[in-house]
DRENVORO-225380 format. One record per residue: z, y, x of N, C-alpha, C, O in turn. Coordinates in nm, 2 decimals, padded with zeros to 4 digits. Last residue first. Layout:
REM residues N
n.Z|n.Y|n.X|ca.Z|ca.Y|ca.X|c.Z|c.Y|c.X|o.Z|o.Y|o.X
Z|Y|X|Z|Y|X|Z|Y|X|Z|Y|X $
...
This chain:
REM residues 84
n.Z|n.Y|n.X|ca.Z|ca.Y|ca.X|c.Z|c.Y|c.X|o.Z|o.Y|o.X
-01.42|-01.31|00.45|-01.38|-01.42|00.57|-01.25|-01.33|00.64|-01.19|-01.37|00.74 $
-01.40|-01.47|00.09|-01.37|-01.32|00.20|-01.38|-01.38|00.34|-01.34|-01.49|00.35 $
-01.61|-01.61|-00.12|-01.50|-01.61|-00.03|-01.51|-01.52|00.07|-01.61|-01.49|00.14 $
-01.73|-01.49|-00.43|-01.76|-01.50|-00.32|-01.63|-01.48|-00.21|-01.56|-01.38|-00.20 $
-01.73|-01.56|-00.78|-01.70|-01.52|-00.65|-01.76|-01.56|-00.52|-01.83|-01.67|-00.50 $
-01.91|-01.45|-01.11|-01.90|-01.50|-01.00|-01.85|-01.49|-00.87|-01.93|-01.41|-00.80 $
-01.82|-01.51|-01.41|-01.77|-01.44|-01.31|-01.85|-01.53|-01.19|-01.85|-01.66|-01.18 $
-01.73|-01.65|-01.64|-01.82|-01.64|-01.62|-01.84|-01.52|-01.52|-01.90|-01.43|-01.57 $
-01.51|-01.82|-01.53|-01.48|-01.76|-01.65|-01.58|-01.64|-01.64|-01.53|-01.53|-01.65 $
-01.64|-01.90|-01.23|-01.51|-01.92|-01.27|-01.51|-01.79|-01.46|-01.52|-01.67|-01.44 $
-01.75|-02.00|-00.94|-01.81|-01.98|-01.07|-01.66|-02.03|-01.16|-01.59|-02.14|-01.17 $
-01.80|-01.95|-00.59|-01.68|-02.01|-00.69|-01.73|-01.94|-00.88|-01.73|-01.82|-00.90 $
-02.00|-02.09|-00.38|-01.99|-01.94|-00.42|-01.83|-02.04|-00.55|-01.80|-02.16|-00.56 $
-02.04|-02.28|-00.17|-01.96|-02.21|-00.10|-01.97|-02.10|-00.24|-01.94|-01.99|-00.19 $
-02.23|-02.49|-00.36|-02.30|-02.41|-00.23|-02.24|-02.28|-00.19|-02.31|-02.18|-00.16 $
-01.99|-02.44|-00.60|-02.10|-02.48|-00.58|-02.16|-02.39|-00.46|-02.15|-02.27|-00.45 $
-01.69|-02.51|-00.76|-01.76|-02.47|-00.68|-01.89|-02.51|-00.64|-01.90|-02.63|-00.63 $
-01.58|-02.42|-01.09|-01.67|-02.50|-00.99|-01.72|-02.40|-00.92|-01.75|-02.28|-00.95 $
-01.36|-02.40|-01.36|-01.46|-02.35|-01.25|-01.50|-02.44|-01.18|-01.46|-02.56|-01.20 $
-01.11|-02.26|-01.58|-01.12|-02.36|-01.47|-01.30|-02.31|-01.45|-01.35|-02.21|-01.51 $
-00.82|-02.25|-01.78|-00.89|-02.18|-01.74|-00.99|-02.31|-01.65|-00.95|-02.42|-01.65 $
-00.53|-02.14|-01.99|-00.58|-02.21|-01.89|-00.70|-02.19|-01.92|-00.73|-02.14|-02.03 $
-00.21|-01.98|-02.07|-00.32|-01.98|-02.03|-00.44|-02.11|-01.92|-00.41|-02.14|-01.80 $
00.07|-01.95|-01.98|00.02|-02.08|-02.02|-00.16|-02.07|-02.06|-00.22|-02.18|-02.08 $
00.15|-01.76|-01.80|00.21|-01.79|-01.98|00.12|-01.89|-02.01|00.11|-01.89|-02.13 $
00.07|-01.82|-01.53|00.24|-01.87|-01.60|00.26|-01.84|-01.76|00.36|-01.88|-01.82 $
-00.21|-02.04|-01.58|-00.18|-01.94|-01.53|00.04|-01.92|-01.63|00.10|-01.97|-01.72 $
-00.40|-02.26|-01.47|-00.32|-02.27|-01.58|-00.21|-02.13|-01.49|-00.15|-02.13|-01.38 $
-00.72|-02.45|-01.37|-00.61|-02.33|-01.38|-00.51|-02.31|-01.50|-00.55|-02.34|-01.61 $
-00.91|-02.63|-01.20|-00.86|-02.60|-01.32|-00.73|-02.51|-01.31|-00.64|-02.53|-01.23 $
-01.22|-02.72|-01.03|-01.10|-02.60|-01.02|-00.98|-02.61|-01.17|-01.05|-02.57|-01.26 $
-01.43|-02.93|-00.88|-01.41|-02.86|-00.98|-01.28|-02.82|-00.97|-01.20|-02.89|-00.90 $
-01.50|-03.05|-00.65|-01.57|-02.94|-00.64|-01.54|-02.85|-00.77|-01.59|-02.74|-00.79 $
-01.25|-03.29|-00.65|-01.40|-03.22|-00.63|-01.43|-03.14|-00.54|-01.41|-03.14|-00.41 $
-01.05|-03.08|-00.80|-01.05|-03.25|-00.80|-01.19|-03.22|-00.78|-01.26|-03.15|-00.86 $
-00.75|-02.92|-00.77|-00.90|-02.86|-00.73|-00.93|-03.05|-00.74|-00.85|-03.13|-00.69 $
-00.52|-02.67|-00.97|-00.58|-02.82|-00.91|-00.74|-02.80|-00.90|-00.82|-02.73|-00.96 $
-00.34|-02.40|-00.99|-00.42|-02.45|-01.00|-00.41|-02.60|-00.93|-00.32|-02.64|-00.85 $
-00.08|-02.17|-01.10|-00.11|-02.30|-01.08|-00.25|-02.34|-01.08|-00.30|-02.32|-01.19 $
-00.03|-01.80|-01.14|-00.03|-01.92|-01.17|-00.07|-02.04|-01.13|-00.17|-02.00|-01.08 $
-00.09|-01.51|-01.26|-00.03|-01.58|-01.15|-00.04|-01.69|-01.20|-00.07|-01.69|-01.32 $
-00.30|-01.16|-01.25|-00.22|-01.30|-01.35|-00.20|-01.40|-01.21|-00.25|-01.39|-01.10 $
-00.23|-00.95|-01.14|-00.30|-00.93|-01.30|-00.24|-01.04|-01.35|-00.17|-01.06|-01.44 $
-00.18|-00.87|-00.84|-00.07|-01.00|-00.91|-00.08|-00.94|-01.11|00.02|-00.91|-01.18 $
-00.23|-00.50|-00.89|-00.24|-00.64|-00.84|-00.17|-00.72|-00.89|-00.09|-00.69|-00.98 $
-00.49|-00.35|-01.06|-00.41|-00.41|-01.12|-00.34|-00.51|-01.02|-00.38|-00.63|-01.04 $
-00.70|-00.16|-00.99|-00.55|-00.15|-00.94|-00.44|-00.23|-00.94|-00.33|-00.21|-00.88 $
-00.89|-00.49|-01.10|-00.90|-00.34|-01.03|-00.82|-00.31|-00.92|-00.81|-00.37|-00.81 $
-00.70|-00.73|-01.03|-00.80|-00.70|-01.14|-00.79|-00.54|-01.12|-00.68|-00.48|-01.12 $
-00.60|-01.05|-00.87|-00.59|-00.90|-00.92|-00.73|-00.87|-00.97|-00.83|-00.94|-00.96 $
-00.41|-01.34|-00.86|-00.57|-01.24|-00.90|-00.49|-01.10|-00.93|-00.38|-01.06|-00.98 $
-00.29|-01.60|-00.74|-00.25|-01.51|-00.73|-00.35|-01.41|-00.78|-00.38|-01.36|-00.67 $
-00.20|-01.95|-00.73|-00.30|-01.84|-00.73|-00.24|-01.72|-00.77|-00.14|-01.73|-00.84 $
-00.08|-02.25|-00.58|-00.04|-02.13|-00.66|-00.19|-02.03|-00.67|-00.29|-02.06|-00.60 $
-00.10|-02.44|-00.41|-00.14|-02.51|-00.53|-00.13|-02.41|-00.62|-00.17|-02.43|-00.73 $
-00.03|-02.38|-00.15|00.03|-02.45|-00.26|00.04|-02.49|-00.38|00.13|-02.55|-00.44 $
-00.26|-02.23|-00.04|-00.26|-02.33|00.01|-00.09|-02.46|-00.06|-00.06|-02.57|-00.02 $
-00.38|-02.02|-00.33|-00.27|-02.02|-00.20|-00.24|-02.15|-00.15|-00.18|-02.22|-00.24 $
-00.62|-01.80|-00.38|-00.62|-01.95|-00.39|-00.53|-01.98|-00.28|-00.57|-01.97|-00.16 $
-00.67|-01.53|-00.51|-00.66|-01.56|-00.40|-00.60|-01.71|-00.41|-00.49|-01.69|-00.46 $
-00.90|-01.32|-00.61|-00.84|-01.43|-00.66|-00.82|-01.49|-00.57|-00.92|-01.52|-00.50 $
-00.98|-01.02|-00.77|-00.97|-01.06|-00.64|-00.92|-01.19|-00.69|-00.91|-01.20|-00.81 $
-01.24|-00.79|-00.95|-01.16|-00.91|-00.95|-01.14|-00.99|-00.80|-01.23|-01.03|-00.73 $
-01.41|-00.61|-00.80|-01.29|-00.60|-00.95|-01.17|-00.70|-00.96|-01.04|-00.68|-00.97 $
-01.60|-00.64|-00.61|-01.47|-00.64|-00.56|-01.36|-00.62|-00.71|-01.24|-00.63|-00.70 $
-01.84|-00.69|-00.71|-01.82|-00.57|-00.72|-01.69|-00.52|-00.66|-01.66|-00.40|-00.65 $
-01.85|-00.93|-00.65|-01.89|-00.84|-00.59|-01.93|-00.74|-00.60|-02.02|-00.69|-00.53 $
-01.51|-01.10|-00.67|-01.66|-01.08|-00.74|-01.73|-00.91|-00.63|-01.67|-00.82|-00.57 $
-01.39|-01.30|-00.41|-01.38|-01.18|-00.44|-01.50|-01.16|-00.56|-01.61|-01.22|-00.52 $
-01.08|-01.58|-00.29|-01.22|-01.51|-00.34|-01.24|-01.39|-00.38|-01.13|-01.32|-00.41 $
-00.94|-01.59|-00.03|-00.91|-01.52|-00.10|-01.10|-01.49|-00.17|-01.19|-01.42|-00.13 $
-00.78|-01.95|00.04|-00.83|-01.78|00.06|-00.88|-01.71|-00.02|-00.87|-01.77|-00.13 $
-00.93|-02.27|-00.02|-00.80|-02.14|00.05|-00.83|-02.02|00.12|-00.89|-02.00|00.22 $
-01.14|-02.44|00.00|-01.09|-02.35|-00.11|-01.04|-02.29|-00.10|-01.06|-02.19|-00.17 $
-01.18|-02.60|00.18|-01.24|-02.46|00.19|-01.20|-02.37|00.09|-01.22|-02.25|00.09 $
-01.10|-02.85|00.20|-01.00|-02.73|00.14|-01.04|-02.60|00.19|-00.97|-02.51|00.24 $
-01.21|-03.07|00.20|-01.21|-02.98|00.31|-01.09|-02.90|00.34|-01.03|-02.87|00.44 $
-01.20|-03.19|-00.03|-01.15|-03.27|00.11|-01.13|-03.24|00.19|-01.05|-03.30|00.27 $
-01.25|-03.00|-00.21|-01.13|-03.06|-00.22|-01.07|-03.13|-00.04|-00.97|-03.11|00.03 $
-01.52|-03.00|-00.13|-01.42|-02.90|-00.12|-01.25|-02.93|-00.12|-01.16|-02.89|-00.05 $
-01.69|-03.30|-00.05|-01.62|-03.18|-00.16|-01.50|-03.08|-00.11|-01.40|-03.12|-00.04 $
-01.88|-03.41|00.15|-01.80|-03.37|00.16|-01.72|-03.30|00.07|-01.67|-03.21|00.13 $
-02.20|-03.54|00.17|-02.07|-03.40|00.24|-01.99|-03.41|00.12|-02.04|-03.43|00.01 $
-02.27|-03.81|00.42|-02.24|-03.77|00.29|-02.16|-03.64|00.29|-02.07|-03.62|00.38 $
């Protein structure tokens, strides 16, 4: 049986869209971190990963969320790709 991301925690590190615009880096404490162009640390904030699904809530309260599917991250109609 495989396995969800959660279990694994392939989730940690740093996703990228591929044009590189948007960075989103997923911190092994439950924090996140995105930049947006030049823009670094654009928005900060809290996530939970239950799954293969993502939920976010960023420090002004904003929230948000995603799935992962076959290693890419699908998030506020964006798609990432993990950096190695």
């Amino acid at each position: 049986m495989k396995k969800t991301i959660e279990e694994t925690k392939d989730y940690i590190g740093m996703w990228v869209t591929e044009d590189g615009f948007v960075r989103h880096e997923l911190l092994p404490e439950g924090r996140y971190d995105e930049a947006r162009g030049n823009r670094q640390s654009a928005y900060q904030g809290d996530y939970w990963v239950t799954g293969d699904h993502i939920e976010y809530k960023d420090d002004t309260g904003f929230v948000a969320d995603g799935d992962f599917r076959d290693g890419i991250l699908y998030h506020g109609g964006m798609i990432f790709h993990k950096e190695n």
